[in-house]
Short mmCIF file of the C-alpha atoms (twelve columns), coordinates in Angstrom:
data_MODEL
# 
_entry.id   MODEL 
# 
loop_
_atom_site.group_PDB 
_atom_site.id 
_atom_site.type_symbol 
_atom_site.label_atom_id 
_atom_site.label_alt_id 
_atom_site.label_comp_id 
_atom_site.label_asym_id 
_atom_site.label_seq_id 
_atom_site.Cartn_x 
_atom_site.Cartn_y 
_atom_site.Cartn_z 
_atom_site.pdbx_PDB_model_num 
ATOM 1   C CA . UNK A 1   -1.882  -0.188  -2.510  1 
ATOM 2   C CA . UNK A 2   -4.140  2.899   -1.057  1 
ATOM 3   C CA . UNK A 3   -6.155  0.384   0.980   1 
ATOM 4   C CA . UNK A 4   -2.969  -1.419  2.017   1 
ATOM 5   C CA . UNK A 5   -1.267  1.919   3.473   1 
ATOM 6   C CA . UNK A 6   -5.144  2.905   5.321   1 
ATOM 7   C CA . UNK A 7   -4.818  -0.480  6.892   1 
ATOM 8   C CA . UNK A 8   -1.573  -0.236  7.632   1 
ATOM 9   C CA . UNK A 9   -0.250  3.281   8.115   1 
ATOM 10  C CA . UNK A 10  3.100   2.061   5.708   1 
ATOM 11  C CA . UNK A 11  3.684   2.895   1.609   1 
ATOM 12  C CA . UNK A 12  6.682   1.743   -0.200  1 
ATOM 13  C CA . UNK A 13  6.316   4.478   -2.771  1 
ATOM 14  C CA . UNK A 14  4.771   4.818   -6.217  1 
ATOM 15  C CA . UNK A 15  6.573   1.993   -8.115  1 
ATOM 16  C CA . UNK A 16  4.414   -0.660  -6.573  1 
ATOM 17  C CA . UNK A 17  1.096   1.673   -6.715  1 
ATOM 18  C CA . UNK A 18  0.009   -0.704  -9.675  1 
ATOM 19  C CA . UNK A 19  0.967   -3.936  -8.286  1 
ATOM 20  C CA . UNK A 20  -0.740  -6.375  -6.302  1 
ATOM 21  C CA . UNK A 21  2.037   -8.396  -4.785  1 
ATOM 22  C CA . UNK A 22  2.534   -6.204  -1.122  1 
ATOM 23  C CA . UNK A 23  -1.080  -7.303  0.501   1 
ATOM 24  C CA . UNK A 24  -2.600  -7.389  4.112   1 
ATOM 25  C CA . UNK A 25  -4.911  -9.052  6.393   1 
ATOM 26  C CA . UNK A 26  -7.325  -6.958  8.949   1 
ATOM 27  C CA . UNK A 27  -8.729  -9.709  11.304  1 
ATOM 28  C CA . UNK A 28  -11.945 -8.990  13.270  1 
ATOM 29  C CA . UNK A 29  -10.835 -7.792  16.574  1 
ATOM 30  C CA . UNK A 30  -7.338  -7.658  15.445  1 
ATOM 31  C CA . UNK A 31  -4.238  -6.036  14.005  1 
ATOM 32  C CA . UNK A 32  -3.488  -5.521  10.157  1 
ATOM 33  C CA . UNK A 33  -0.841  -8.215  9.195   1 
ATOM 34  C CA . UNK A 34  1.105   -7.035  6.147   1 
ATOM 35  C CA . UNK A 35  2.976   -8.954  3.432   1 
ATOM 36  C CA . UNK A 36  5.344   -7.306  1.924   1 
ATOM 37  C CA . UNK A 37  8.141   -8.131  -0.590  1 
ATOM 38  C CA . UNK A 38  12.213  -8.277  -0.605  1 
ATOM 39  C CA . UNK A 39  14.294  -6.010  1.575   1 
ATOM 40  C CA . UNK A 40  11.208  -3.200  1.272   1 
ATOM 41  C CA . UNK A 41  8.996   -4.915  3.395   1 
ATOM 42  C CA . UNK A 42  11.703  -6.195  5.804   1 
ATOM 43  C CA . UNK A 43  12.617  -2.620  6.183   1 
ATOM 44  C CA . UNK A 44  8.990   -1.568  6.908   1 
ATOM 45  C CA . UNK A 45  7.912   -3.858  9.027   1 
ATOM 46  C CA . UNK A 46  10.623  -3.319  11.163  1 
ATOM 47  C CA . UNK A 47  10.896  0.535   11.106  1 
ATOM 48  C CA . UNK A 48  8.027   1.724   10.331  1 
ATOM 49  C CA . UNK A 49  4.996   0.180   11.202  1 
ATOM 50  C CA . UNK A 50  4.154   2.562   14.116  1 
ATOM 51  C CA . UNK A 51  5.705   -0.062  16.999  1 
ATOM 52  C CA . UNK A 52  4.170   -2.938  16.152  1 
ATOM 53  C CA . UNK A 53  5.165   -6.643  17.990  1 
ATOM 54  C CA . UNK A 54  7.658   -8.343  15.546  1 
ATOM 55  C CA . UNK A 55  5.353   -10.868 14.519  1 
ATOM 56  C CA . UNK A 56  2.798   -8.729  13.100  1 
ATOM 57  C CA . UNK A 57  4.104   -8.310  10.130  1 
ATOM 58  C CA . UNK A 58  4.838   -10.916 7.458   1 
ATOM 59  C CA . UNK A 59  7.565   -10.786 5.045   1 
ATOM 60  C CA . UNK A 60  6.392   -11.467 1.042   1 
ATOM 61  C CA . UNK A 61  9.790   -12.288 -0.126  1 
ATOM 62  C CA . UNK A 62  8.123   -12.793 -3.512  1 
ATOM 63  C CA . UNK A 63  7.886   -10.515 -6.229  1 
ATOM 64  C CA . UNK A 64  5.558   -10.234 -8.748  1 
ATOM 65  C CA . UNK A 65  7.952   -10.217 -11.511 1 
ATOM 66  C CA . UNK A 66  9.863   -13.543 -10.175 1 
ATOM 67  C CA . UNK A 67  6.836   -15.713 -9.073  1 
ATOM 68  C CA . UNK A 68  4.640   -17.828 -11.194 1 
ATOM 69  C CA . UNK A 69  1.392   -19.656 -10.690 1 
ATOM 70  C CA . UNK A 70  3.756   -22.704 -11.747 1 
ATOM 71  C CA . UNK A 71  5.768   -22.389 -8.654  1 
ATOM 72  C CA . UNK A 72  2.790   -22.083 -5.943  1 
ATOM 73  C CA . UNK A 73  2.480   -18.851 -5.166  1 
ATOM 74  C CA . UNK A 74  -1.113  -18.605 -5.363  1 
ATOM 75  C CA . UNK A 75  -1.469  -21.552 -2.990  1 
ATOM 76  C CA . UNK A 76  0.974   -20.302 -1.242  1 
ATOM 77  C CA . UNK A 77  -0.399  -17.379 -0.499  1 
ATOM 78  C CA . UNK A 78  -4.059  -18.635 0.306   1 
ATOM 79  C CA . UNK A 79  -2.343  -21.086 2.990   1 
ATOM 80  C CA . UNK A 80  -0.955  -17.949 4.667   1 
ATOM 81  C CA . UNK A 81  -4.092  -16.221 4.626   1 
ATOM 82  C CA . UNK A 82  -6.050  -19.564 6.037   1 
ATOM 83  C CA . UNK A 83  -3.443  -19.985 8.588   1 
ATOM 84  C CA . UNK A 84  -4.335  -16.271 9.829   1 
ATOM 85  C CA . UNK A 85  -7.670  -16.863 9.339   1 
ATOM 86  C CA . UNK A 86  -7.362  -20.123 11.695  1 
ATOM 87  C CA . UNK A 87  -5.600  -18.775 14.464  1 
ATOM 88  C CA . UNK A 88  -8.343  -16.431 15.150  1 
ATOM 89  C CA . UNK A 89  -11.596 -18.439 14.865  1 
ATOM 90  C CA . UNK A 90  -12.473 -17.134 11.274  1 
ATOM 91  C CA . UNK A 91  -11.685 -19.556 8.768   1 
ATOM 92  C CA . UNK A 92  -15.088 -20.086 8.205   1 
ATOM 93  C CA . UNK A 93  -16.481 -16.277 8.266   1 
ATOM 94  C CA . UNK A 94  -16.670 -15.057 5.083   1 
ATOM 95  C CA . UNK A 95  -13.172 -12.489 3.518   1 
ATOM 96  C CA . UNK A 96  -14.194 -9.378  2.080   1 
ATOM 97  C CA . UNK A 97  -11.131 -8.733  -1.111  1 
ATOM 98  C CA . UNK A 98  -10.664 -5.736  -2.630  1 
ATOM 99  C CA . UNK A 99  -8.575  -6.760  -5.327  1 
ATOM 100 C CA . UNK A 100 -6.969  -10.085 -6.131  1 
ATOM 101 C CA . UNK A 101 -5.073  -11.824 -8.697  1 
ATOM 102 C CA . UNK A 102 -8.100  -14.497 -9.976  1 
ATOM 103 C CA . UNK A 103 -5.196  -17.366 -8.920  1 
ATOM 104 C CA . UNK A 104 -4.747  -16.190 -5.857  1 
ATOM 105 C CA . UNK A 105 -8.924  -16.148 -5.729  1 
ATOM 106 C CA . UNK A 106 -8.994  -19.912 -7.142  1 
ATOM 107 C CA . UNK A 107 -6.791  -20.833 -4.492  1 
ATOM 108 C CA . UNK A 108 -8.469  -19.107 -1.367  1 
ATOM 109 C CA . UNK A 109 -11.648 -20.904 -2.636  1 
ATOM 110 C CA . UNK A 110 -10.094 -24.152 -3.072  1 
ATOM 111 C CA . UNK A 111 -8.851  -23.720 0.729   1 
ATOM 112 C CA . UNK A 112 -12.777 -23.773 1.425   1 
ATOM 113 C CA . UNK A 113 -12.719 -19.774 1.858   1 
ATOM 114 C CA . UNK A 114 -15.835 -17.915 1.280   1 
ATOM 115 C CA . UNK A 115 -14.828 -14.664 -0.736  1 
ATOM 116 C CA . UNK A 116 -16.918 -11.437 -0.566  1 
ATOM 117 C CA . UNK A 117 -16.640 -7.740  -2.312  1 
ATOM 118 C CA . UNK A 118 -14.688 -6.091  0.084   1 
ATOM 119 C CA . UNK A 119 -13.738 -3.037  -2.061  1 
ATOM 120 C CA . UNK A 120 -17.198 -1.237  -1.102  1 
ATOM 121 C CA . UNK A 121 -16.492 -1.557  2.689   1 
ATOM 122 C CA . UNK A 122 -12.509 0.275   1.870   1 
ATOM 123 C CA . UNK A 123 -14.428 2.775   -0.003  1 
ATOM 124 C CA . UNK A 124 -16.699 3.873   2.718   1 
ATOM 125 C CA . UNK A 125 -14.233 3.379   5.278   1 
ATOM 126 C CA . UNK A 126 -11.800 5.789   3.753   1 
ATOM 127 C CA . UNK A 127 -14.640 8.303   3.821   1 
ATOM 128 C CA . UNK A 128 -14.140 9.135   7.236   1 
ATOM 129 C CA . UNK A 129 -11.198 11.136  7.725   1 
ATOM 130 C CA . UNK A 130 -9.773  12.697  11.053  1 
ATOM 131 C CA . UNK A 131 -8.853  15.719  11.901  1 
ATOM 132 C CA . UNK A 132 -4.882  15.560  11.071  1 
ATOM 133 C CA . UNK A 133 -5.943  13.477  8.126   1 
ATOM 134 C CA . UNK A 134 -7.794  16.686  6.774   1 
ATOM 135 C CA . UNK A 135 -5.134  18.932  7.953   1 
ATOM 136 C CA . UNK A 136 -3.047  16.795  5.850   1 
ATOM 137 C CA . UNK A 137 -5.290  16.580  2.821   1 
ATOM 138 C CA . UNK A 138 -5.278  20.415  2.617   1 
ATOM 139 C CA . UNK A 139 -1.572  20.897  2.910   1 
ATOM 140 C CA . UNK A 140 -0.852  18.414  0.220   1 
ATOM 141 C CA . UNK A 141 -3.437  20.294  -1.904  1 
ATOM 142 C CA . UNK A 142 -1.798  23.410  -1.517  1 
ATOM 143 C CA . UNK A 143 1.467   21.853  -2.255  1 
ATOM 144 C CA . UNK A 144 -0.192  20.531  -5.848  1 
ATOM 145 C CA . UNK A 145 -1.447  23.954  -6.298  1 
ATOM 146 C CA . UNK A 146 1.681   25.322  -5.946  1 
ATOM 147 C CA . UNK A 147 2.989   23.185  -7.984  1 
ATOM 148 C CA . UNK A 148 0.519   23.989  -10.882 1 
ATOM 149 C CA . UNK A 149 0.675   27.374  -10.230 1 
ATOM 150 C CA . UNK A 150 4.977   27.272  -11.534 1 
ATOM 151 C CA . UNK A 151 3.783   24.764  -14.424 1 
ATOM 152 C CA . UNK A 152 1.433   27.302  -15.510 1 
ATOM 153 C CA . UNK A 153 3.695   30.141  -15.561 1 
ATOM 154 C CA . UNK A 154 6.802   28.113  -16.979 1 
ATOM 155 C CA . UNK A 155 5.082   26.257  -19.429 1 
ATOM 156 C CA . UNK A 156 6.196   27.360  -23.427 1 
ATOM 157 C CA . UNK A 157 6.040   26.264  -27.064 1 
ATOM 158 C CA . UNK A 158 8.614   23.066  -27.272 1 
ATOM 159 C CA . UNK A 159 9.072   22.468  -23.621 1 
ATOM 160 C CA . UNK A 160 9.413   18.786  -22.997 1 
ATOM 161 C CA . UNK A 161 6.744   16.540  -21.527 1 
ATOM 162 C CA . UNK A 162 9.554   15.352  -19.007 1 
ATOM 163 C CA . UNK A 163 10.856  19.372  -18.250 1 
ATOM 164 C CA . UNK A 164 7.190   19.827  -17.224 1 
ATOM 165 C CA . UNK A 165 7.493   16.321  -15.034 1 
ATOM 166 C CA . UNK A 166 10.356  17.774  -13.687 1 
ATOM 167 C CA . UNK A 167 9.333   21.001  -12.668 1 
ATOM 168 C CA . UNK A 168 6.496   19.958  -10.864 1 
ATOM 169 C CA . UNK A 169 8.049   17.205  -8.789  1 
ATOM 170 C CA . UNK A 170 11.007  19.486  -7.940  1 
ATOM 171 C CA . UNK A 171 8.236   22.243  -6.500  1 
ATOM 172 C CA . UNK A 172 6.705   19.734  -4.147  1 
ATOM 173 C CA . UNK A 173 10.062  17.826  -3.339  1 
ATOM 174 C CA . UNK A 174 11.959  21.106  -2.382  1 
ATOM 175 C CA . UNK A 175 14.787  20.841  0.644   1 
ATOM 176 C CA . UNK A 176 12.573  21.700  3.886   1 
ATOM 177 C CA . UNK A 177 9.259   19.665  2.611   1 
ATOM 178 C CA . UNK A 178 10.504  16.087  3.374   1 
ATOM 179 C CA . UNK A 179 12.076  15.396  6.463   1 
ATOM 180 C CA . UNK A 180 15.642  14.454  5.994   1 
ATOM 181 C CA . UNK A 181 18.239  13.365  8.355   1 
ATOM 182 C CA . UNK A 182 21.917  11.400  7.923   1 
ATOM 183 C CA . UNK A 183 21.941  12.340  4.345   1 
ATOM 184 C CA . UNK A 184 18.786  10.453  3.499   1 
ATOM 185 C CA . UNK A 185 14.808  12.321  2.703   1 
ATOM 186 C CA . UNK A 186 11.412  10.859  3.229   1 
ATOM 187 C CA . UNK A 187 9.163   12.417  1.004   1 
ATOM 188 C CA . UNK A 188 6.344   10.201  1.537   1 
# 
C-alpha cells in the first residue's frame, strides 16, 4: 500500500494498509496505472488522481475477501498486467514486484513474464524525498508528538487500551487539521 500511494499520489485509508488487492503498474517511460477495488477505486481514480486521462486508471472491482484462485483472479490479473506490459513494448523486459500473492506470481510466470525483486528499488526510491515531502514529514511528526505529549499526561491506573486509542486519534484529527468542506473531512 505505501509503494502504491508513492507511485500513485492516492491512499484509500488504513483498512486496506494490510491488503494486497489495490495494486499498480509503473511502465518505463510511462504513467502509474492503478487497480483499485469497488466504488473506492472508482472514486479515486476519478477524483483524485492529480488530473490524470480517464484511462489511466483501472478499476479492480475485486476484493480480496470475494475472489478466489478458483474463479481466475490470479490469471486474471496477470492478463491485465501482460496486456499493459504489451502495449508498451515490454512484455519481454523483466517486472520488478514488491509484493505479490504467490498465485498471482504463478500466473505472471505462466504468461511467460520474467519476475524480479522489485521491493529494493521502492526502498531506495522512497529515500529521496522533496522539499514539501520533508516539510510534510516534520509537521506530521509534530502532530504525533503532540499527540504523545496528551497520552503522556492523561494516561492513569485502569484507563482503557481503547480511551488511550481514542485520545490520541482525537489530538491529531482535531476540527482545523483535515480539510473539510460540504459536511465531509479528509484527514489523509
Amino acid at each position: 500500500m505505501n509503494n502504491v500511494r508513492y507511485l500513485t499520489a492516492t491512499h484509500i485509508g488504513t483498512w486496506a494498509q494490510d491488503k494486497i488487492s489495490r495494486f499498480s503498474l509503473l511502465p518505463q517511460n510511462d504513467e502509474p496505472i492503478l487497480w483499485d477495488f469497488g466504488s473506492d477505486g472508482e472514486d479515486i481514480i476519478n477524483k483524485i488522481a492529480r488530473g490524470w486521462e480517464n484511462d489511466r486508471g483501472r478499476e479492480f472491482r475485486c476484493c480480496a475477501e470475494r475472489c478466489h484462485q478458483r474463479w481466475g483472479r490470479a490469471e486474471n490479473v496477470a492478463r491485465k498486467i501482460k496486456v499493459e506490459l504489451e502495449k508498451r513494448g515490454l512484455h519481454k523486459e523483466p517486472l520488478g514486484i514488491d509484493v505479490v500473492e504467490p498465485p498471482i506470481l504463478f500466473a505472471l510466470q505462466k504468461e511467460g513474464i520474467k519476475i524480479v525483486d522489485g521491493q529494493q528499488l521502492m526502498s531506495d526510491a522512497r529515500v529521496i524525498k522533496t522539499q514539501d515531502e520533508i516539510s510534510l514529514l516534520n509537521h506530521s511528526a509534530m502532530m504525533v508528538d503532540a499527540a504523545y505529549d496528551e497520552l503522556y499526561r492523561a494516561m492513569k491506573p485502569g484507563m482503557s487500551e481503547n480511551q488511550a486509542v481514542g485520545l490520541a486519534r482525537q489530538s491529531v484529527v482535531r476540527p482545523g487539521l483535515g480539510i473539510c468542506g460540504s459536511g465531509e473531512c479528509d484527514f489523509g
